[in-house]
C-alpha positions in Angstrom: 170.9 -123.1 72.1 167.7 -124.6 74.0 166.7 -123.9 77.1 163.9 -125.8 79.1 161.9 -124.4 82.3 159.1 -124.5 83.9 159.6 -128.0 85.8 159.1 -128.2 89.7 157.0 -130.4 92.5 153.4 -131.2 92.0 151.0 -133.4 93.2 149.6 -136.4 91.1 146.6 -134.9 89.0 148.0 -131.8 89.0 149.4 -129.7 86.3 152.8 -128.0 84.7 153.8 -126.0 82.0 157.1 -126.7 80.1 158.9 -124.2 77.9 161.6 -124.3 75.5 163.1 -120.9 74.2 165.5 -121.0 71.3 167.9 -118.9 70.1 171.0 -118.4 67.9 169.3 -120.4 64.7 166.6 -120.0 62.6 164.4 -121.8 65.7 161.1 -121.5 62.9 163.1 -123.8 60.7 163.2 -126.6 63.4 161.4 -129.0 65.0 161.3 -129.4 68.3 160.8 -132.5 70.6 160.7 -132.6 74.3 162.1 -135.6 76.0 162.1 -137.3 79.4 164.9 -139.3 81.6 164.0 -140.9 84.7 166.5 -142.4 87.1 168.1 -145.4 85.5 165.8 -145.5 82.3 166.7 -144.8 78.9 165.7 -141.3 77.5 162.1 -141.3 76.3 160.8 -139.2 73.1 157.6 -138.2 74.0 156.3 -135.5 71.9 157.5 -133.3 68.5 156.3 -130.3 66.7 156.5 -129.7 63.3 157.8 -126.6 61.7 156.0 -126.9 58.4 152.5 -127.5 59.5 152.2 -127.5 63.1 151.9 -131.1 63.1 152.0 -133.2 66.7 153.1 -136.5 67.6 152.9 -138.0 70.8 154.1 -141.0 72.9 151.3 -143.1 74.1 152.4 -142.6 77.7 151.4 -139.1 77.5 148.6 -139.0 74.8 145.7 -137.4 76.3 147.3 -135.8 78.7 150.2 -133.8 77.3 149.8 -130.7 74.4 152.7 -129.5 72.6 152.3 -125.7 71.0 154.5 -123.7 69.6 155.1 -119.6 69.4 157.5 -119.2 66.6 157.6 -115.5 67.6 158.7 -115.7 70.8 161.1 -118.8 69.3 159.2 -120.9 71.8 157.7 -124.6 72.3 155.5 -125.4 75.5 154.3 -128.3 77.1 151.5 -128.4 78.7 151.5 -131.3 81.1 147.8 -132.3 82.6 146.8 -135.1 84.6 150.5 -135.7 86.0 151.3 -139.0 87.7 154.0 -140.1 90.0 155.8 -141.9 86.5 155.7 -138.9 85.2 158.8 -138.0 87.4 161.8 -137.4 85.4 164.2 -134.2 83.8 162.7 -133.5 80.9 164.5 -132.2 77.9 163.4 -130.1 74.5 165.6 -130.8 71.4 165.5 -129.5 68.0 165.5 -131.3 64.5 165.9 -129.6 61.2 164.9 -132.8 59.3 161.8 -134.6 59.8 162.8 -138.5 60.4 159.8 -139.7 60.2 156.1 -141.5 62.0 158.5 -143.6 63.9 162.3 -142.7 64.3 160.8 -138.7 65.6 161.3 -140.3 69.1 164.5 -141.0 68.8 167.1 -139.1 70.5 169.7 -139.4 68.0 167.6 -137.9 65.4 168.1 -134.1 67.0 171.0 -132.1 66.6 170.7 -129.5 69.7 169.8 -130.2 73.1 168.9 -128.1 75.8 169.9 -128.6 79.7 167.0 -130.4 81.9 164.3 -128.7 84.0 163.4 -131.8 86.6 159.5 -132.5 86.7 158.6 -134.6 90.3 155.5 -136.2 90.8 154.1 -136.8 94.3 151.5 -139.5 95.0 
């Protein structure tokens, strides 16, 4: 299973830390996105770690402002979150994905087999 923290309150321009621990798989093996759902929006992909190389992808409503990491020891992903803004609001999920889909189809949701619960991420302007 997943499980996210690390969400709470902050004020635009402010800062967060996501985490993601993983346990009862081979969490190395994986990788691992972290996704966002806003109130009455569709679920958005917006970043994914590799587990071969380390490699990042990012959604361009977050590029430049968001760092994914990983700590394959501790069977953890983090988000850093920096510059926030009030659209940032949303619950905000990590998944994991044995099988890299590709440059494109890595945001999907579909595309990841396990899910963890949300940790809610609110904005204030």
């Amino acid at each position: 299973q997943l499980q996210a923290s690390g969400g709470g309150l902050v004020q635009a321009g402010g800062s967060l830390r996501l985490s993601c621990v993983g346990s009862g798989f081979t969490f190395a093996d994986y990788d691992i996105g972290w996704f966002r759902q806003a109130p009455g929006k569709e679920r958005e992909g917006i970043s994914r770690i590799r587990s071969s190389d380390g490699s990042t992808y990012y959604a361009d409503s977050v590029k430049g402002r968001f760092t994914i990491s990983r700590d394959n020891a501790k069977n953890t992903v983090y988000l850093q979150m920096n510059s926030l803004k009030p659209e940032d609001t949303a619950v905000y999920y990590c998944a994991a994905d044995l099988t890299f889909p590709g440059t494109v189809r890595w945001s999907w949701a579909f595309e990841y087999e396990k899910w963890g619960q949300g940790t809610q991420v609110t904005v204030s302007s």
